[in-house]
N, CA, C and O atoms as a Tripos MOL2 file, in Angstrom:
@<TRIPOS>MOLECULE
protein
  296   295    74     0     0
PROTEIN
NO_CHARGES

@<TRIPOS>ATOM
      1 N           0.8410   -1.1770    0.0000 N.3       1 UNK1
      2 CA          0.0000    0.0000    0.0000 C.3       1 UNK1
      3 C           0.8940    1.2510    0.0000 C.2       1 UNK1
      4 O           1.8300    1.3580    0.7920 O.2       1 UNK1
      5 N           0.5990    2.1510   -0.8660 N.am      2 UNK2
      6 CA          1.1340    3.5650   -1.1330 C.3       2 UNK2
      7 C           0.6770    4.4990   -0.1150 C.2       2 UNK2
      8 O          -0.5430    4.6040   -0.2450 O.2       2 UNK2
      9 N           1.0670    5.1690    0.7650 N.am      3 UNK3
     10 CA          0.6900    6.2900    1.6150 C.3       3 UNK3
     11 C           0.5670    7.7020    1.0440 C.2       3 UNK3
     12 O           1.7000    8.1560    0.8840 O.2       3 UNK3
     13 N          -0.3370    8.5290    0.6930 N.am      4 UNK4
     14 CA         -0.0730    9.9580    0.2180 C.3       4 UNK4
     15 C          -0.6770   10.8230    1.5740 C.2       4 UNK4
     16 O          -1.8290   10.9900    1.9750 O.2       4 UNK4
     17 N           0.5380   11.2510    2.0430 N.am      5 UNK5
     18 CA          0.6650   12.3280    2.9520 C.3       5 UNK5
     19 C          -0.5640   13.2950    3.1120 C.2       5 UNK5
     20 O          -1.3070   13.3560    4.0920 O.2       5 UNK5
     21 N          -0.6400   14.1240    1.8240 N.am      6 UNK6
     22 CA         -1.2040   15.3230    1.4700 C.3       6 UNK6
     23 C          -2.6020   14.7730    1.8320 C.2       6 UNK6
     24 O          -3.2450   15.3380    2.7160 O.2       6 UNK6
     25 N          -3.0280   13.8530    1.2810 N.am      7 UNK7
     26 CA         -4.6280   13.1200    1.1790 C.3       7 UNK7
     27 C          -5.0050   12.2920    2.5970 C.2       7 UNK7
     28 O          -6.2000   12.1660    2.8620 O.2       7 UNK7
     29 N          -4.2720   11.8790    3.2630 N.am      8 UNK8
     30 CA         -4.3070   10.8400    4.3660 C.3       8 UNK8
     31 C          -4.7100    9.8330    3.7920 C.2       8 UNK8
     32 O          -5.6920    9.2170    4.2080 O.2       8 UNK8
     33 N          -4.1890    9.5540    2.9710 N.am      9 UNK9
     34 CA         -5.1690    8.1520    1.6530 C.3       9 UNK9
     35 C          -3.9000    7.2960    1.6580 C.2       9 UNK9
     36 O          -2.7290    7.6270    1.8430 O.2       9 UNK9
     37 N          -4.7040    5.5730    1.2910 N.am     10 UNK10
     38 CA         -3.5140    4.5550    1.0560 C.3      10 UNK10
     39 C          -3.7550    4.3790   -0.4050 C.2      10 UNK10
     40 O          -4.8860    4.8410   -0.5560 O.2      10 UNK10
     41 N          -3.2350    3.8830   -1.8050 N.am     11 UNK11
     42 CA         -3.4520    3.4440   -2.6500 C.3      11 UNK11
     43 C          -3.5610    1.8060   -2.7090 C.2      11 UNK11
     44 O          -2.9720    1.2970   -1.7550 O.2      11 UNK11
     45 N          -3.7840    1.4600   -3.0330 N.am     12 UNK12
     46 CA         -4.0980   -0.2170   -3.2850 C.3      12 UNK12
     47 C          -3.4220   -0.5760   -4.5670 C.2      12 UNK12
     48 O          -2.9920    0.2330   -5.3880 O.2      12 UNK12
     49 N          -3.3730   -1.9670   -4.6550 N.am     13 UNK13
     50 CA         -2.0990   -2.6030   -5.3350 C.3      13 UNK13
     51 C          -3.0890   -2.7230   -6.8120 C.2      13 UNK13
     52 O          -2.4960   -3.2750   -7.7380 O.2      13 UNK13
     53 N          -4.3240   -2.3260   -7.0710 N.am     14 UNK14
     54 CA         -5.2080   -2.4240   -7.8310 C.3      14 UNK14
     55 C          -5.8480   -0.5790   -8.0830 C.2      14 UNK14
     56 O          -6.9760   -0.4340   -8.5550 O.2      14 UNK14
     57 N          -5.1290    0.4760   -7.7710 N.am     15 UNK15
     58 CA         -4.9840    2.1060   -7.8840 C.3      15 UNK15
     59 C          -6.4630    2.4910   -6.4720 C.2      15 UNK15
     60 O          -6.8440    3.5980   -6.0890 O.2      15 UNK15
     61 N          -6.8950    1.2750   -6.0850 N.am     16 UNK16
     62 CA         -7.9020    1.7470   -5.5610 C.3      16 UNK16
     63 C          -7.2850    3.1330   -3.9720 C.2      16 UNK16
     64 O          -6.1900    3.4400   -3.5010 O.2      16 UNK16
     65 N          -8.7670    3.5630   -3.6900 N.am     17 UNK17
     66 CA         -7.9040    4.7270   -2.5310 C.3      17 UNK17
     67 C          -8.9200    4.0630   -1.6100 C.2      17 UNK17
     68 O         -10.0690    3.7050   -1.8710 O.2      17 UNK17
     69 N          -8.1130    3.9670   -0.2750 N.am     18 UNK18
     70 CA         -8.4710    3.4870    0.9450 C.3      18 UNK18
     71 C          -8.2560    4.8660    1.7530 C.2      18 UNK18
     72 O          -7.1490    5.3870    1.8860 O.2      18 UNK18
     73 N          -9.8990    5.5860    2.4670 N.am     19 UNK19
     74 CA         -9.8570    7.2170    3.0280 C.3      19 UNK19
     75 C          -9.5650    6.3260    4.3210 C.2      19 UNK19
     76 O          -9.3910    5.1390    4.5940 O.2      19 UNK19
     77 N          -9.6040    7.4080    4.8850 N.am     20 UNK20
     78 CA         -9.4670    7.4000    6.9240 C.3      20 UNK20
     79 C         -10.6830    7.0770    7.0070 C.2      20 UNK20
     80 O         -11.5170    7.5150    6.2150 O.2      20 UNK20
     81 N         -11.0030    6.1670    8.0890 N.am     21 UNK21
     82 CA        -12.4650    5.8100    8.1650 C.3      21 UNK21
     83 C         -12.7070    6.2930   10.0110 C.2      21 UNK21
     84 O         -13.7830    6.8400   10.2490 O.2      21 UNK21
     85 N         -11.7800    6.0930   11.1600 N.am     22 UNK22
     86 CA        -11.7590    6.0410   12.4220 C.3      22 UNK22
     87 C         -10.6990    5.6290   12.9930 C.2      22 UNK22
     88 O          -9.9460    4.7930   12.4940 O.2      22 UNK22
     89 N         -10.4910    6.3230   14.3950 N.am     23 UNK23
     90 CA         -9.3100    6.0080   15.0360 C.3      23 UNK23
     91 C         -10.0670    4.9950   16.5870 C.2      23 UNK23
     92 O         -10.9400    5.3020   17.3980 O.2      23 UNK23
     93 N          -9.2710    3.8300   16.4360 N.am     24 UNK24
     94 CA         -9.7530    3.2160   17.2550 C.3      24 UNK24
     95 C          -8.2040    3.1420   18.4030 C.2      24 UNK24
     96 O          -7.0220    3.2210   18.0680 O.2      24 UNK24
     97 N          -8.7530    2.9790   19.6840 N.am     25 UNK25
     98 CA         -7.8890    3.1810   21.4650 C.3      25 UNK25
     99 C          -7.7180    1.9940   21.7800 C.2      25 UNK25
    100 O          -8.7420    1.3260   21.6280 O.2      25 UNK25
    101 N          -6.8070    1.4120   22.1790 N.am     26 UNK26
    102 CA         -7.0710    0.5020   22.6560 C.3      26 UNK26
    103 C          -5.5190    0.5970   24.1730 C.2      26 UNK26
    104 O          -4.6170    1.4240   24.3050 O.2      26 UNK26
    105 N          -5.8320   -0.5060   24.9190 N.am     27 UNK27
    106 CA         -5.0970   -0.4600   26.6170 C.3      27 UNK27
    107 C          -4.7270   -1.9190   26.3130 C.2      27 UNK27
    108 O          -5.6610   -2.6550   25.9930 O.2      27 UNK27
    109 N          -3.4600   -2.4480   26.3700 N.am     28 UNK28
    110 CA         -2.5020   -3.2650   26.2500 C.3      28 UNK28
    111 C          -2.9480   -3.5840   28.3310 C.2      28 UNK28
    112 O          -3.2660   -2.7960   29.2230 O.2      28 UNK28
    113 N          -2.7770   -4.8010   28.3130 N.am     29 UNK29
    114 CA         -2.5050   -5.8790   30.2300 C.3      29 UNK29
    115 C          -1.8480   -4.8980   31.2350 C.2      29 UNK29
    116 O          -2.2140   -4.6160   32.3760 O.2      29 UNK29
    117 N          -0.4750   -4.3170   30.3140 N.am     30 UNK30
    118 CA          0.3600   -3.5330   30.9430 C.3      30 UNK30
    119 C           0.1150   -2.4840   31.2270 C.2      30 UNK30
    120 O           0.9160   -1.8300   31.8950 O.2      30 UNK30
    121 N          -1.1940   -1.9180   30.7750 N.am     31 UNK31
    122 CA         -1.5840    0.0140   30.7890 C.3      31 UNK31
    123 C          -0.8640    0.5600   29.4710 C.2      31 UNK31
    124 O          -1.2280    1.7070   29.2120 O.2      31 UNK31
    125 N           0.0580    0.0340   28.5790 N.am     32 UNK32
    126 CA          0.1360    0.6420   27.5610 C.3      32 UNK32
    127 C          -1.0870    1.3340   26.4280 C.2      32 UNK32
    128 O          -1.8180    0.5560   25.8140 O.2      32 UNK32
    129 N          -1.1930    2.5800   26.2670 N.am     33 UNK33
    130 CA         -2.4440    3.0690   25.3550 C.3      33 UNK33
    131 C          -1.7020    3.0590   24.2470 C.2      33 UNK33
    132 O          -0.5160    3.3900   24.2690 O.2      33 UNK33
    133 N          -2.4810    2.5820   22.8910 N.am     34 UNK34
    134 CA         -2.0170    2.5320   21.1520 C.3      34 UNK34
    135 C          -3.4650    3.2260   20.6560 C.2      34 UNK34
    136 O          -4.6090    2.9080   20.9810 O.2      34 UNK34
    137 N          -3.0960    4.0790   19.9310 N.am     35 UNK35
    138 CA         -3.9070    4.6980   18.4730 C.3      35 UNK35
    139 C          -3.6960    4.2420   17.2870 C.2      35 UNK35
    140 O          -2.6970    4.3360   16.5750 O.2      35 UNK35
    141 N          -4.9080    3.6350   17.0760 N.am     36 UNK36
    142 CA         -4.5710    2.8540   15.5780 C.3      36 UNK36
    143 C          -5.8360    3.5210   14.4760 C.2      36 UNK36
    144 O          -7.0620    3.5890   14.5700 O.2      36 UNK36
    145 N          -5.0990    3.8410   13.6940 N.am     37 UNK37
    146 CA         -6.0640    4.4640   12.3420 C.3      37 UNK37
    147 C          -6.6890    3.7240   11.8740 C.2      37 UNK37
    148 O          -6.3370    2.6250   12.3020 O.2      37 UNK37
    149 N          -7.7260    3.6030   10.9780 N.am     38 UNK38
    150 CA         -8.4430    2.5950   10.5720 C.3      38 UNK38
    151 C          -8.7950    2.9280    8.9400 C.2      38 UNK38
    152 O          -9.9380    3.2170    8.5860 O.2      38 UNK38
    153 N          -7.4280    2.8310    7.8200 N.am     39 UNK39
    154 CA         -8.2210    2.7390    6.3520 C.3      39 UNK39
    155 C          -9.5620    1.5000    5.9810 C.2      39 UNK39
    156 O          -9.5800    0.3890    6.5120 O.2      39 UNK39
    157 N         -10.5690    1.9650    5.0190 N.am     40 UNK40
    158 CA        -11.1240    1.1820    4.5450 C.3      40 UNK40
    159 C         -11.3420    1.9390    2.6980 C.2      40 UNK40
    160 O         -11.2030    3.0790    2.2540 O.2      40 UNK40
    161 N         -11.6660    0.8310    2.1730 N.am     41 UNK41
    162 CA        -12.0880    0.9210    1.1300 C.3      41 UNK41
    163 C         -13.5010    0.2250    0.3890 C.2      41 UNK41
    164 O         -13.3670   -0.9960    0.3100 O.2      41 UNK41
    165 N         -14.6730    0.6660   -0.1090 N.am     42 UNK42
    166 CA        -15.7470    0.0730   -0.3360 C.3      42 UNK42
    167 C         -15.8700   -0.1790   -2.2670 C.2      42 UNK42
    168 O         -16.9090   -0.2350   -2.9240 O.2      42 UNK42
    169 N         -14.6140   -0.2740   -2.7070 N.am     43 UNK43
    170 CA        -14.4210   -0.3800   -3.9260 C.3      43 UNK43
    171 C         -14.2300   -1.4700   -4.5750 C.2      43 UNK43
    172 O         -14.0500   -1.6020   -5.7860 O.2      43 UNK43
    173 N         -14.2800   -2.5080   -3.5050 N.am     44 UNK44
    174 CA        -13.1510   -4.2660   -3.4500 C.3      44 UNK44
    175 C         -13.5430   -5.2640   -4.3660 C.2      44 UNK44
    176 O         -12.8680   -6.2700   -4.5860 O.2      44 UNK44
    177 N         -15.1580   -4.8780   -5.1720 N.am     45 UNK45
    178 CA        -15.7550   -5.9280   -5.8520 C.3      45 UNK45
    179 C         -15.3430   -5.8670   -7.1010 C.2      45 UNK45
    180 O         -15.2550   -4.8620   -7.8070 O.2      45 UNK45
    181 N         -15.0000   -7.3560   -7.4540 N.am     46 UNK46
    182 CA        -14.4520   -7.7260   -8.6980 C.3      46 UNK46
    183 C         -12.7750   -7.2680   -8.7880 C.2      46 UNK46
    184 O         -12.2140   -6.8950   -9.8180 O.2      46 UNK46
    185 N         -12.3640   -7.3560   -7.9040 N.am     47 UNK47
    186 CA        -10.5130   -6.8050   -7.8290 C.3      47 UNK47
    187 C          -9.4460   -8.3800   -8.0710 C.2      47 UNK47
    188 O          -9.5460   -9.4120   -7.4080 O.2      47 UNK47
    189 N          -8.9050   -8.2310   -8.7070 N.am     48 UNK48
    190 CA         -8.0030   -9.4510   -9.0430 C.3      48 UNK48
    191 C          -7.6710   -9.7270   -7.5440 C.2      48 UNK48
    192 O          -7.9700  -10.6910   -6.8390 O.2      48 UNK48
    193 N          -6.7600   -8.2660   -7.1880 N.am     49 UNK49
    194 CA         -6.1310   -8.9500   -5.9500 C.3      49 UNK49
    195 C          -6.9130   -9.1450   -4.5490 C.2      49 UNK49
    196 O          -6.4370   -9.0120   -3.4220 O.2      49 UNK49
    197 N          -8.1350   -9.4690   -4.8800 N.am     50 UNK50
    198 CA         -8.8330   -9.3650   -3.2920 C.3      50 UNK50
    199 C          -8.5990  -10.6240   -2.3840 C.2      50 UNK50
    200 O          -8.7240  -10.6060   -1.1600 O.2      50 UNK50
    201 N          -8.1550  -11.9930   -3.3150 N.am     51 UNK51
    202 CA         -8.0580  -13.1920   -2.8670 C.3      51 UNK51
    203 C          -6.6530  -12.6140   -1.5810 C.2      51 UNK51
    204 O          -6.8730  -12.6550   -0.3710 O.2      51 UNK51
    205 N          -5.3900  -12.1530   -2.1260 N.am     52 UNK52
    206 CA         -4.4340  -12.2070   -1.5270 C.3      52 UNK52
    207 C          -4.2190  -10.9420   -0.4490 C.2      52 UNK52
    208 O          -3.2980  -11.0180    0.3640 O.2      52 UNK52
    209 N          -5.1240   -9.7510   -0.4750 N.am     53 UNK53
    210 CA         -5.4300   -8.7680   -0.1440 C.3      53 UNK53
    211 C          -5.7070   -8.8350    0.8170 C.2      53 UNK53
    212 O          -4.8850   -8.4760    1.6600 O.2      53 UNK53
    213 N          -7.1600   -9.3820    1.2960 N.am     54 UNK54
    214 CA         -8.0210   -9.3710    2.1880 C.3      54 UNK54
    215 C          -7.8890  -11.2050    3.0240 C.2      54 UNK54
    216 O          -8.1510  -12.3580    2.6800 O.2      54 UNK54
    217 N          -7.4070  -10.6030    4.0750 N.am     55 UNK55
    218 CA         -7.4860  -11.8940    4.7400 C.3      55 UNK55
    219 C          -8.1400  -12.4860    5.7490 C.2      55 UNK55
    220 O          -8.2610  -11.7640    6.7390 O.2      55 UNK55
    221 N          -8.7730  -13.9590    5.8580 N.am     56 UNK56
    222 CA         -9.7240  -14.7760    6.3660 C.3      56 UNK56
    223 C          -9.8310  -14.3450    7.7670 C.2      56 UNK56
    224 O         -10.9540  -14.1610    8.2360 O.2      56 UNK56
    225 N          -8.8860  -14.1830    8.4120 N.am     57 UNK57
    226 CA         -9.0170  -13.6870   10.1870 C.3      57 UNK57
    227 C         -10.2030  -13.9280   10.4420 C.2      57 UNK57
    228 O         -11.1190  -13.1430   10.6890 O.2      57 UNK57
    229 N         -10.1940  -15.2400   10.3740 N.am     58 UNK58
    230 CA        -11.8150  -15.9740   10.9480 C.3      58 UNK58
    231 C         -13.0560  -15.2420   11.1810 C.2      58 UNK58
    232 O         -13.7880  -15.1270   12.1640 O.2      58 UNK58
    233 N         -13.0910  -14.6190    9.5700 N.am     59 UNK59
    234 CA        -14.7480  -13.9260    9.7860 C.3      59 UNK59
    235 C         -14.9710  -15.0840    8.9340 C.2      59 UNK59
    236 O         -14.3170  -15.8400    8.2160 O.2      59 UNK59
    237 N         -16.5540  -14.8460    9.4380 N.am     60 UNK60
    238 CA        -17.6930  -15.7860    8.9010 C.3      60 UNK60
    239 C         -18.3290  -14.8760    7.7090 C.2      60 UNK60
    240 O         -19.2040  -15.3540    6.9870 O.2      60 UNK60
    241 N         -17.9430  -13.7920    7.5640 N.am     61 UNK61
    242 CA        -18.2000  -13.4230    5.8930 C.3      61 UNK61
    243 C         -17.6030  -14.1210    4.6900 C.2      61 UNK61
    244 O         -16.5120  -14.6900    4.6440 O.2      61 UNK61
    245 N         -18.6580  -13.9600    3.5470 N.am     62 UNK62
    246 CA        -17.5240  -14.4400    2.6300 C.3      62 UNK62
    247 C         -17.0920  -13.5730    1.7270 C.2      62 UNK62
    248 O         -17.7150  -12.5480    1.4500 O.2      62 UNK62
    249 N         -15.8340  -13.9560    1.1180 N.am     63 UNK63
    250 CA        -14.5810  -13.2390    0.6630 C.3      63 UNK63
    251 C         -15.4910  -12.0080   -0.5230 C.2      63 UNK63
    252 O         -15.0350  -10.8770   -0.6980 O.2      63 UNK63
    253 N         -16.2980  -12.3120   -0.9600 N.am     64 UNK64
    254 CA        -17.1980  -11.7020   -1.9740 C.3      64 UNK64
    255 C         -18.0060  -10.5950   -1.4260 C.2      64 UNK64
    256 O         -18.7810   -9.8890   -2.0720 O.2      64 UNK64
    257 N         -17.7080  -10.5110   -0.0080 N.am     65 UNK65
    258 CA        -18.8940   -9.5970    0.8200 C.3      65 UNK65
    259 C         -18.1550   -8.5420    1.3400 C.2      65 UNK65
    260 O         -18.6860   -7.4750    1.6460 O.2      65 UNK65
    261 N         -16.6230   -8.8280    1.4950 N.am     66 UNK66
    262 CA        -15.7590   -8.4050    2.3510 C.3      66 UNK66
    263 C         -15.1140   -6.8320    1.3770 C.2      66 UNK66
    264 O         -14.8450   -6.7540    0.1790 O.2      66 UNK66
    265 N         -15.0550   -6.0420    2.1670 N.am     67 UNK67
    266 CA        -13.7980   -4.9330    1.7180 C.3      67 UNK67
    267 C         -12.5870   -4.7710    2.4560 C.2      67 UNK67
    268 O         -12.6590   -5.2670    3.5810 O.2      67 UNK67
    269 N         -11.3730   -4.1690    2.1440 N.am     68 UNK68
    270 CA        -10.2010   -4.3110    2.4000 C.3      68 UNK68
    271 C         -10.5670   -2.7610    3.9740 C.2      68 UNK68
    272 O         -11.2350   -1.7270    3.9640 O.2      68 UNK68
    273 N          -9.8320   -3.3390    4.8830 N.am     69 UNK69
    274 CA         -9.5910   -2.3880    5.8470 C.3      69 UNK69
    275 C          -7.9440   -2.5540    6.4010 C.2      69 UNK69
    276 O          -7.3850   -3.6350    6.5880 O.2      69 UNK69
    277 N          -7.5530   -1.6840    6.5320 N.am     70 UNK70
    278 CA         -6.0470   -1.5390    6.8510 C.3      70 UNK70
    279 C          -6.0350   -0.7360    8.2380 C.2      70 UNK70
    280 O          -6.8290    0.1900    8.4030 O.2      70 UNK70
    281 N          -4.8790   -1.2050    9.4960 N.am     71 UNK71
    282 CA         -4.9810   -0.8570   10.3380 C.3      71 UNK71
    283 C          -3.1610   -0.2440   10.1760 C.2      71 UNK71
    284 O          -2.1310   -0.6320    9.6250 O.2      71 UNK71
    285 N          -3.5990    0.8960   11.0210 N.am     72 UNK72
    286 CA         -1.9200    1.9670   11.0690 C.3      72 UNK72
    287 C          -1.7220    2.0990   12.6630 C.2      72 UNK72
    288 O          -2.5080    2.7330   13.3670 O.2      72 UNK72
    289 N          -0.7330    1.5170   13.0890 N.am     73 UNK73
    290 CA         -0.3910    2.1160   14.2280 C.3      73 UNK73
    291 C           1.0790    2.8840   14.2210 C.2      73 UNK73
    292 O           2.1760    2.3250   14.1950 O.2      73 UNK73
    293 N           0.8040    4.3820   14.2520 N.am     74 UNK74
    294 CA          2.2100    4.7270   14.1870 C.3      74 UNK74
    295 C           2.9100    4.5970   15.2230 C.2      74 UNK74
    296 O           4.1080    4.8810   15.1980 O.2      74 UNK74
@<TRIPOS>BOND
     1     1     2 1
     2     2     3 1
     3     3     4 2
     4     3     5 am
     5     5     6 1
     6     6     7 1
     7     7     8 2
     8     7     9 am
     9     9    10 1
    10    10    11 1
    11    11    12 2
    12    11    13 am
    13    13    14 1
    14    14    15 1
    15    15    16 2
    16    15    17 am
    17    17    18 1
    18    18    19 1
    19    19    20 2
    20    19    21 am
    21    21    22 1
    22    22    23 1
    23    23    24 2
    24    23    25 am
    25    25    26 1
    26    26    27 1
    27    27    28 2
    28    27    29 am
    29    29    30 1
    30    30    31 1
    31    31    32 2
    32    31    33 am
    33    33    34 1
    34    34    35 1
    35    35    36 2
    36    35    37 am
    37    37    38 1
    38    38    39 1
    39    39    40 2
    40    39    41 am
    41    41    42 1
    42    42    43 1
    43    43    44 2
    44    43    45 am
    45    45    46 1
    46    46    47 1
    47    47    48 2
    48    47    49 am
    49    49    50 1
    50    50    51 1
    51    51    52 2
    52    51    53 am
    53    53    54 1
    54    54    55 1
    55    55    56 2
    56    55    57 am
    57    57    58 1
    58    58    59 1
    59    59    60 2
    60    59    61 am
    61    61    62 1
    62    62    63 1
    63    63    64 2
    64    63    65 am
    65    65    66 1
    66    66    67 1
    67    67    68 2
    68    67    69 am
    69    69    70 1
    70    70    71 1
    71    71    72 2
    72    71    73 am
    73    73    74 1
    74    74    75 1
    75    75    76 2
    76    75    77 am
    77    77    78 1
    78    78    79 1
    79    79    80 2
    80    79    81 am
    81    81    82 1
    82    82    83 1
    83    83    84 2
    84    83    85 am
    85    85    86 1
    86    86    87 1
    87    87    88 2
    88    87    89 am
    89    89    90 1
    90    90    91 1
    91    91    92 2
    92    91    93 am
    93    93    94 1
    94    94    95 1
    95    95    96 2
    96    95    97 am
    97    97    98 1
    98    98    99 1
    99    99   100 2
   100    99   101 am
   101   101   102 1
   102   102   103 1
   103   103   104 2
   104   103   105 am
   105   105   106 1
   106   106   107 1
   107   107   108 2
   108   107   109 am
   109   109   110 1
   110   110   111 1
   111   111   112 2
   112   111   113 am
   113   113   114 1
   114   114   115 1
   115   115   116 2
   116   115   117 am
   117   117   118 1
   118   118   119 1
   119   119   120 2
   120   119   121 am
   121   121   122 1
   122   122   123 1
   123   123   124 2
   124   123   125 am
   125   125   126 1
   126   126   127 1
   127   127   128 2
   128   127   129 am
   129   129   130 1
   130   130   131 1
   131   131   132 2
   132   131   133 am
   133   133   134 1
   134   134   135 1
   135   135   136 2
   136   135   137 am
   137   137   138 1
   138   138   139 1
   139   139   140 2
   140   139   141 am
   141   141   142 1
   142   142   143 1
   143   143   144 2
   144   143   145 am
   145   145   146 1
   146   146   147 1
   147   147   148 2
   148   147   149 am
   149   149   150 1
   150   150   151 1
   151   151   152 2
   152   151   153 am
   153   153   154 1
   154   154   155 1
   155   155   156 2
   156   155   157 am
   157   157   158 1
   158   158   159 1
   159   159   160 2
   160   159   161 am
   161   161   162 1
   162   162   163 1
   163   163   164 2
   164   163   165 am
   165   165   166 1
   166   166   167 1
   167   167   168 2
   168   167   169 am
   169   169   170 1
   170   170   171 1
   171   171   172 2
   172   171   173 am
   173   173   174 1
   174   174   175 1
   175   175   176 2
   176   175   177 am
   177   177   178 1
   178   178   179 1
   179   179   180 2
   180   179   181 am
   181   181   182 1
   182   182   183 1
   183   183   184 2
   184   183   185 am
   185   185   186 1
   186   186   187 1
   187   187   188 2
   188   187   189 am
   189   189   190 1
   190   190   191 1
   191   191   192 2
   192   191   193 am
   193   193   194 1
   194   194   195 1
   195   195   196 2
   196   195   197 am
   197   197   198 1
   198   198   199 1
   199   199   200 2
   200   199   201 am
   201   201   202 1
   202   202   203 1
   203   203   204 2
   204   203   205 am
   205   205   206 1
   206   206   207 1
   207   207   208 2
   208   207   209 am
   209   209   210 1
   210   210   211 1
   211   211   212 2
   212   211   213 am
   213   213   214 1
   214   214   215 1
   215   215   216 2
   216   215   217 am
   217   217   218 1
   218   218   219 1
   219   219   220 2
   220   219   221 am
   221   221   222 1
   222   222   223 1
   223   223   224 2
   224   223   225 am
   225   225   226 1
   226   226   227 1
   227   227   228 2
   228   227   229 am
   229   229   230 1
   230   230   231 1
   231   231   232 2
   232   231   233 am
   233   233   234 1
   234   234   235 1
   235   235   236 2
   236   235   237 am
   237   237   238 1
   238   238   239 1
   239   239   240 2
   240   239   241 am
   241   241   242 1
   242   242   243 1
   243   243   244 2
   244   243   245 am
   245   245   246 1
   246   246   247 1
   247   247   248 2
   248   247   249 am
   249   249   250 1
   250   250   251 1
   251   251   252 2
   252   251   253 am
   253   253   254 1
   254   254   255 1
   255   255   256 2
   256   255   257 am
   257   257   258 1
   258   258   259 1
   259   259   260 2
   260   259   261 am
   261   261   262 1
   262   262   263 1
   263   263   264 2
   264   263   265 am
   265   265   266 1
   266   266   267 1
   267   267   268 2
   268   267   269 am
   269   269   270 1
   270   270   271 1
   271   271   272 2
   272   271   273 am
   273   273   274 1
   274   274   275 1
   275   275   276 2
   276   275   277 am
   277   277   278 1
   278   278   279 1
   279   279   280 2
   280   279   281 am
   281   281   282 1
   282   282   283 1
   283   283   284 2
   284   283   285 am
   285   285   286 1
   286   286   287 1
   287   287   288 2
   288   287   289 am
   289   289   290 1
   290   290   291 1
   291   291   292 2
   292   291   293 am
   293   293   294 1
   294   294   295 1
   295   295   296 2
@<TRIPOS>SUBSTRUCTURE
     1 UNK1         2 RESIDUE 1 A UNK
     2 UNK2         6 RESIDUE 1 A UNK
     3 UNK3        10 RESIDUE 1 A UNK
     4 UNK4        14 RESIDUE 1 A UNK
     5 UNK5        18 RESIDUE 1 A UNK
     6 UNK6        22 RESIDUE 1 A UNK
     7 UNK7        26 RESIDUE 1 A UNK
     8 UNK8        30 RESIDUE 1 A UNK
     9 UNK9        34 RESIDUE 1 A UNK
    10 UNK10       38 RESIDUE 1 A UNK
    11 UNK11       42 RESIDUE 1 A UNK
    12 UNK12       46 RESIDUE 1 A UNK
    13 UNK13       50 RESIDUE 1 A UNK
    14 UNK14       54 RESIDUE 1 A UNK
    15 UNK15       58 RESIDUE 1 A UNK
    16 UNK16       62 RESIDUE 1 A UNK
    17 UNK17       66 RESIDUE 1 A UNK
    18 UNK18       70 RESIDUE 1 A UNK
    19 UNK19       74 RESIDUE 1 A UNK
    20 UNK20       78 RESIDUE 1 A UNK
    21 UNK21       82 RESIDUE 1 A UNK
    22 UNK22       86 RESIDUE 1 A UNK
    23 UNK23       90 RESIDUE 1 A UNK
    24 UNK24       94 RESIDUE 1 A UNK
    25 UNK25       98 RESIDUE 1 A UNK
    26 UNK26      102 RESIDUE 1 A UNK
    27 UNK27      106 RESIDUE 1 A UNK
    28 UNK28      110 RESIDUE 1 A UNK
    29 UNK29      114 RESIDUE 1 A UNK
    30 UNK30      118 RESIDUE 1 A UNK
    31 UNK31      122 RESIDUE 1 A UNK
    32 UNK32      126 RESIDUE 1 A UNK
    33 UNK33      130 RESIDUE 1 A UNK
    34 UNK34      134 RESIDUE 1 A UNK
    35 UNK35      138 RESIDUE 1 A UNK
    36 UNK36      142 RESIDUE 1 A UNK
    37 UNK37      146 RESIDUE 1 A UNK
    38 UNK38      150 RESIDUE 1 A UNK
    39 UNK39      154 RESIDUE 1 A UNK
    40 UNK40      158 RESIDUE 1 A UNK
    41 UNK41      162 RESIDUE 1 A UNK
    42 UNK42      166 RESIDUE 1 A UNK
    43 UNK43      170 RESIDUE 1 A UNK
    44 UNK44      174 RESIDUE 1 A UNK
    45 UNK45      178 RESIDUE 1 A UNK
    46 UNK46      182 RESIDUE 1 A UNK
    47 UNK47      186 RESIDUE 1 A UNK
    48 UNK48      190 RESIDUE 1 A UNK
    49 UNK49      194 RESIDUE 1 A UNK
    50 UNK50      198 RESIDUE 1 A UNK
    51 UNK51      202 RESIDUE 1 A UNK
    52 UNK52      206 RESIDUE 1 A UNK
    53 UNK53      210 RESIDUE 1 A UNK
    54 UNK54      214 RESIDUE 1 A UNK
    55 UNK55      218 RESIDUE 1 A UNK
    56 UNK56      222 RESIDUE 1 A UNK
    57 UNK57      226 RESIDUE 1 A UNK
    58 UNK58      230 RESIDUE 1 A UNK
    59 UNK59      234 RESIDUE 1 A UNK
    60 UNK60      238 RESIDUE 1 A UNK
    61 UNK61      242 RESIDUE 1 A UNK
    62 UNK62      246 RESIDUE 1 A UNK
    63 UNK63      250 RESIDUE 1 A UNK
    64 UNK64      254 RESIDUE 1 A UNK
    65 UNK65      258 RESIDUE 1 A UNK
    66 UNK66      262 RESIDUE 1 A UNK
    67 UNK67      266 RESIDUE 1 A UNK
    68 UNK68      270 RESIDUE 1 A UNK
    69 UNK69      274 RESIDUE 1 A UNK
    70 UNK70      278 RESIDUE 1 A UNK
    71 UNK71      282 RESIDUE 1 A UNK
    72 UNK72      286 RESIDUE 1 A UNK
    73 UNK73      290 RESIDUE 1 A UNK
    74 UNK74      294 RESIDUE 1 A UNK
């Protein structure tokens, strides 16, 4: 995935653009706090690369239903 600064946008290996969708918090055992960005893209149908793209992480959706979401923790 391509990062463009200017846009806060990722590009996809197929030109698609993945916007900022939400920043999700989360608290690590230890009290550590992480901010993680949350790209998505709702463009994913019919994409060559969605097989290798988007991965199973044991949802019960199927691959045909699914869009690509990308997580950033800087």
């Amino acid at each position: 995935m391509v990062y463009h600064e200017e846009t806060d946008t990722y590009t996809c290996a197929n030109g698609k653009e993945l916007q900022f969708s939400y920043t999700k918090k989360e608290r690590s055992k230890t009290g550590y706090e992480r901010e993680t960005q949350v790209y998505s893209c709702q463009e994913c149908d019919g994409c060559p690369h969605k097989k290798e793209c988007i991965k199973r992480n044991r949802s019960k959706k199927p691959l045909k239903e699914r869009s690509k979401a990308l997580y950033v923790s800087r």
